[in-house]
Biotite code that builds the C-alpha atoms (Angstrom):
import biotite.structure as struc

atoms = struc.array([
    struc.Atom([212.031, 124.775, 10.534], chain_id="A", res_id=1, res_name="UNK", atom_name="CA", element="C"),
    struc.Atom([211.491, 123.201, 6.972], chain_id="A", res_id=2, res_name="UNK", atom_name="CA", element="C"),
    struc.Atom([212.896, 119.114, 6.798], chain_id="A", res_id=3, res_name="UNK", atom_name="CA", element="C"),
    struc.Atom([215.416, 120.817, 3.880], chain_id="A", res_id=4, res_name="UNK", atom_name="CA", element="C"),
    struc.Atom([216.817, 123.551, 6.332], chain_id="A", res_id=5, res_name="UNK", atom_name="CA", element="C"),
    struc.Atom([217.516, 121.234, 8.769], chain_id="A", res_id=6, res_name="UNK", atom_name="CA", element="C"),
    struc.Atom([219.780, 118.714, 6.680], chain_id="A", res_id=7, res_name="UNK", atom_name="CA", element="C"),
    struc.Atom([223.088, 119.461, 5.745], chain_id="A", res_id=8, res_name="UNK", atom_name="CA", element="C"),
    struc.Atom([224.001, 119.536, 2.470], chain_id="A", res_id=9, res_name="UNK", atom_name="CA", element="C"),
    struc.Atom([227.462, 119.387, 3.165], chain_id="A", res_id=10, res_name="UNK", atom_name="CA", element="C"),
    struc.Atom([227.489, 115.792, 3.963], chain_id="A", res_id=11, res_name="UNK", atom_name="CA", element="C"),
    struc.Atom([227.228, 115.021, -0.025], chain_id="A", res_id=12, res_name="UNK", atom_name="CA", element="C"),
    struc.Atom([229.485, 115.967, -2.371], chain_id="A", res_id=13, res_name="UNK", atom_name="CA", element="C"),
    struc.Atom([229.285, 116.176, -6.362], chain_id="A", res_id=14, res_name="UNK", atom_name="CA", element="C"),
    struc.Atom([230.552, 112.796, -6.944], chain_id="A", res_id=15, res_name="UNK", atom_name="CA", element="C"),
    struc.Atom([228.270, 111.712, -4.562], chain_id="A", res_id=16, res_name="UNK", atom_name="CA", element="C"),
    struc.Atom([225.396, 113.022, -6.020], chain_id="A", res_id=17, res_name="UNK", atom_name="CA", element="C"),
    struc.Atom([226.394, 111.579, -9.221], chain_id="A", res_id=18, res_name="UNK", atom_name="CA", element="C"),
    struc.Atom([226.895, 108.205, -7.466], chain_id="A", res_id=19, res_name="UNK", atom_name="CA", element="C"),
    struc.Atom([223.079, 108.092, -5.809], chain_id="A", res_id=20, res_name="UNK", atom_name="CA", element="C"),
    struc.Atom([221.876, 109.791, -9.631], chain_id="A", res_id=21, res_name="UNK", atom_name="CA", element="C"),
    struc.Atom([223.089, 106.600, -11.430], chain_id="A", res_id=22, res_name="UNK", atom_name="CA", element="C"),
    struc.Atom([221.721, 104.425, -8.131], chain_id="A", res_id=23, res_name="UNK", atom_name="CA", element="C"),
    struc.Atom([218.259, 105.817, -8.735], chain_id="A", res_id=24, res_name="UNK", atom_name="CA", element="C"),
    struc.Atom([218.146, 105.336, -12.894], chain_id="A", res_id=25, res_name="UNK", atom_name="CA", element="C"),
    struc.Atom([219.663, 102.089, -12.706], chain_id="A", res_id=26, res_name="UNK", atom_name="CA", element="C"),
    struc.Atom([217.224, 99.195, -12.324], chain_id="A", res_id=27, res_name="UNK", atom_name="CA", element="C"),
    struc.Atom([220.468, 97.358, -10.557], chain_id="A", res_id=28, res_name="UNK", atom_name="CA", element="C"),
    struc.Atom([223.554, 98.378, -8.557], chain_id="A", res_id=29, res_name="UNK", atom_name="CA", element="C"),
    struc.Atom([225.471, 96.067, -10.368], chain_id="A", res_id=30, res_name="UNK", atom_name="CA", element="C"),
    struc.Atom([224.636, 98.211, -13.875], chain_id="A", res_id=31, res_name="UNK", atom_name="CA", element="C"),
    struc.Atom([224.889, 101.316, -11.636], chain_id="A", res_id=32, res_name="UNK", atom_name="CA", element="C"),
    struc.Atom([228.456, 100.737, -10.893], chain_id="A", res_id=33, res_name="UNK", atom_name="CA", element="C"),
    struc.Atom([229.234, 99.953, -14.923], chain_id="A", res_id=34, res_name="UNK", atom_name="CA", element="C"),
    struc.Atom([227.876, 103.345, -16.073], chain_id="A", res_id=35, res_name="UNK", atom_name="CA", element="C"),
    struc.Atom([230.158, 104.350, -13.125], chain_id="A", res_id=36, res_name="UNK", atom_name="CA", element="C"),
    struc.Atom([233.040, 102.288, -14.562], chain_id="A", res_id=37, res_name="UNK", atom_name="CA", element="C"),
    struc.Atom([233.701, 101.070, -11.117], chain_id="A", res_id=38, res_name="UNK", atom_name="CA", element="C"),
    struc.Atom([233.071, 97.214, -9.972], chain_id="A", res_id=39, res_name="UNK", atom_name="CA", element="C"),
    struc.Atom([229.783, 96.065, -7.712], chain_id="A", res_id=40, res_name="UNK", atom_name="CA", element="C"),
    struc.Atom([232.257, 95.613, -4.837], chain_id="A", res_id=41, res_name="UNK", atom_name="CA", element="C"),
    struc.Atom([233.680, 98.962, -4.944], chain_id="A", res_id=42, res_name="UNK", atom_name="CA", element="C"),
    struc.Atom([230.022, 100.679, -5.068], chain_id="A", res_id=43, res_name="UNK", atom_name="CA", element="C"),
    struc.Atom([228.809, 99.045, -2.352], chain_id="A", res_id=44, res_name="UNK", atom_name="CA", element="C"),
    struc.Atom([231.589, 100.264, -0.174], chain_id="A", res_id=45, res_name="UNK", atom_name="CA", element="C"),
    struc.Atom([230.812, 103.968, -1.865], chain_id="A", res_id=46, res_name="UNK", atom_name="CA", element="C"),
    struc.Atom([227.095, 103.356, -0.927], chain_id="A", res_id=47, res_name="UNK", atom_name="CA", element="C"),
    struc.Atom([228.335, 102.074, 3.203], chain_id="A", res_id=48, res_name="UNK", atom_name="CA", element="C"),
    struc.Atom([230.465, 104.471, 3.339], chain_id="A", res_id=49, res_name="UNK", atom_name="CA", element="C"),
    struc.Atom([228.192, 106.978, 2.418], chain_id="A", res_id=50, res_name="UNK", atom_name="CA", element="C"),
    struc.Atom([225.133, 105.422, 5.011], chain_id="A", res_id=51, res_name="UNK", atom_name="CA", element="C"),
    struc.Atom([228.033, 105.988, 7.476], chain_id="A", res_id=52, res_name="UNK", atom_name="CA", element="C"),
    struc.Atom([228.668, 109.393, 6.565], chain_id="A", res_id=53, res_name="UNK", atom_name="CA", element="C"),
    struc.Atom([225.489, 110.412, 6.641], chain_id="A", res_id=54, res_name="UNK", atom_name="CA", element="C"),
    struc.Atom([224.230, 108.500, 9.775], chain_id="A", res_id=55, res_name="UNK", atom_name="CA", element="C"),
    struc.Atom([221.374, 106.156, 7.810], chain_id="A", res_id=56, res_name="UNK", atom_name="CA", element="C"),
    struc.Atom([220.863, 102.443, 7.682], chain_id="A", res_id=57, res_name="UNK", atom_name="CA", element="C"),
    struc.Atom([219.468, 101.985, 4.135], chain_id="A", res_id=58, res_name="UNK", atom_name="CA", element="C"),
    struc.Atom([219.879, 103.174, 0.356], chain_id="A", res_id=59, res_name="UNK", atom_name="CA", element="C"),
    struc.Atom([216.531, 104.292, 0.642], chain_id="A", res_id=60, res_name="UNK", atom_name="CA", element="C"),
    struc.Atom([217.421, 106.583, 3.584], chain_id="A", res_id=61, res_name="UNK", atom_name="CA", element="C"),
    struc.Atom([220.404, 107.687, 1.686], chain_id="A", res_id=62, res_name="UNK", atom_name="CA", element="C"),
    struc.Atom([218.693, 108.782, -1.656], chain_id="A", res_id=63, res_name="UNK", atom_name="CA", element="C"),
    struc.Atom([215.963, 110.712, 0.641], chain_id="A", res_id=64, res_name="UNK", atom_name="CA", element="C"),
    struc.Atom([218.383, 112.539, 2.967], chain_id="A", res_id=65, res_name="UNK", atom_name="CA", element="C"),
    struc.Atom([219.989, 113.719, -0.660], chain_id="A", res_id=66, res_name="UNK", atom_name="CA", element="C"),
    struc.Atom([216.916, 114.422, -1.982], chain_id="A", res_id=67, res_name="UNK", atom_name="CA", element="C"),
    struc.Atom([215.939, 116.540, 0.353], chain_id="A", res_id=68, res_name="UNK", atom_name="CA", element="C"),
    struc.Atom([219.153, 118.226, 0.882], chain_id="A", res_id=69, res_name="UNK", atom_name="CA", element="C"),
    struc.Atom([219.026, 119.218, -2.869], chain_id="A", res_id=70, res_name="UNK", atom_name="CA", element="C"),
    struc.Atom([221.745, 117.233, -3.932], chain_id="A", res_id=71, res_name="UNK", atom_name="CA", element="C"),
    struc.Atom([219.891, 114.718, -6.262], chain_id="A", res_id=72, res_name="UNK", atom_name="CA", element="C"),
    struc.Atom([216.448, 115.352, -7.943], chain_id="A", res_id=73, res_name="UNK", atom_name="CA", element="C"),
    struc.Atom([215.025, 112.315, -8.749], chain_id="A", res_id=74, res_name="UNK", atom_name="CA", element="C"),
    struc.Atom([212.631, 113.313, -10.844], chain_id="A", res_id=75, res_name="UNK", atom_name="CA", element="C"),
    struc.Atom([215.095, 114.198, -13.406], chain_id="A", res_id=76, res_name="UNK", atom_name="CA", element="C"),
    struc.Atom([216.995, 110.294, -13.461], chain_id="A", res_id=77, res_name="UNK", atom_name="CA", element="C"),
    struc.Atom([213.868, 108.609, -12.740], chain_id="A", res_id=78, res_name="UNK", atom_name="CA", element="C"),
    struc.Atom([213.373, 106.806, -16.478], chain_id="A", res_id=79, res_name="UNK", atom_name="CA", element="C"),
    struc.Atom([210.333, 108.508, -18.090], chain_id="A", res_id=80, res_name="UNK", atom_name="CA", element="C"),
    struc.Atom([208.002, 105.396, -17.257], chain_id="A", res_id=81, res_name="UNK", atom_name="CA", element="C"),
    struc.Atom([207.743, 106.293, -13.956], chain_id="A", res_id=82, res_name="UNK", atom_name="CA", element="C"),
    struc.Atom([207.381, 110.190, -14.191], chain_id="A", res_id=83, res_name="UNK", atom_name="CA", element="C"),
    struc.Atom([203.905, 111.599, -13.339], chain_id="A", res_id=84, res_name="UNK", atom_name="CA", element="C"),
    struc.Atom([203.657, 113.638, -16.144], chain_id="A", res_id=85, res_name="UNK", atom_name="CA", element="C"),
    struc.Atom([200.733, 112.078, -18.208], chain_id="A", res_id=86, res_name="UNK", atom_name="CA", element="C"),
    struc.Atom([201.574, 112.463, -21.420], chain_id="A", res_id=87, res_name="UNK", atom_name="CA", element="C"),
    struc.Atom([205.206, 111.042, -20.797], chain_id="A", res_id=88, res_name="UNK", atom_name="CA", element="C"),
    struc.Atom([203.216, 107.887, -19.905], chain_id="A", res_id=89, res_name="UNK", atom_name="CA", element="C"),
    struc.Atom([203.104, 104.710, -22.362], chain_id="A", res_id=90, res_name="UNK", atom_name="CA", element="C"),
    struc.Atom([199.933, 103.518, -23.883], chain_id="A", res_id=91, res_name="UNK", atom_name="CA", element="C"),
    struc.Atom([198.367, 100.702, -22.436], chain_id="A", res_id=92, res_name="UNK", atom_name="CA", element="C"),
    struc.Atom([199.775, 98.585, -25.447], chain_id="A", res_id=93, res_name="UNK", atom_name="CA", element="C"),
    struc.Atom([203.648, 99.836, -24.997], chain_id="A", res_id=94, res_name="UNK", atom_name="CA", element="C"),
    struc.Atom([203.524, 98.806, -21.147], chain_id="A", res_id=95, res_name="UNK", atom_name="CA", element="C"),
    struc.Atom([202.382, 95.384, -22.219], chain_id="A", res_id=96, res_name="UNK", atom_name="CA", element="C"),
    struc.Atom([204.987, 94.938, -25.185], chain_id="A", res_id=97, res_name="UNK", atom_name="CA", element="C"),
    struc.Atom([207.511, 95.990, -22.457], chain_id="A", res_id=98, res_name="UNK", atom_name="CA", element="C"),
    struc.Atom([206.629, 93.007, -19.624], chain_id="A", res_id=99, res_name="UNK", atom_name="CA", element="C"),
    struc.Atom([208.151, 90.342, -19.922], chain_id="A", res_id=100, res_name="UNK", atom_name="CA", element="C"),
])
């Protein structure tokens, strides 16, 4: 049996794919839960709640299990620096101008 047949893709619903979508593009929680319009407080109960749910310890887990269940695809919210596709790359000269 494949890993995605055996999750349950029930567990997540829309919102909370759009929850862990933001999570992933969002280099913190804290702007995470503004594009969400909800406070850092209220996100990280989402995101325990969530773990609980779903029977993981970590974020990390969390954005995997939903992953793989088809509920997020990170390679479409992962910010185009970090997508393998070459010519979506920055030159060398960009990534420096960017640092720092």
């Amino acid at each position: 049996m494949s890993p995605r047949s055996s999750v349950d893709s029930r567990i997540f619903t829309t919102g909370d794919g759009e929850l862990l979508s933001c999570l992933i593009a969002a280099p913190s929680q804290a702007l995470a839960a503004e594009w969400l319009d909800i406070t850092p407080t209220h996100l990280r109960r989402q995101l325990k709640e969530l773990r609980d749910k779903a029977g993981v310890d970590t974020n990390s887990q969390l954005i995997v299990l939903a992953t793989v269940s088809g509920v997020v695809d990170p390679a479409k919210v992962l910010p185009y620096t970090v997508s393998p596709c070459n010519r979506c790359r920055p030159s060398p000269q960009d990534r420096h101008r960017s640092v720092g």
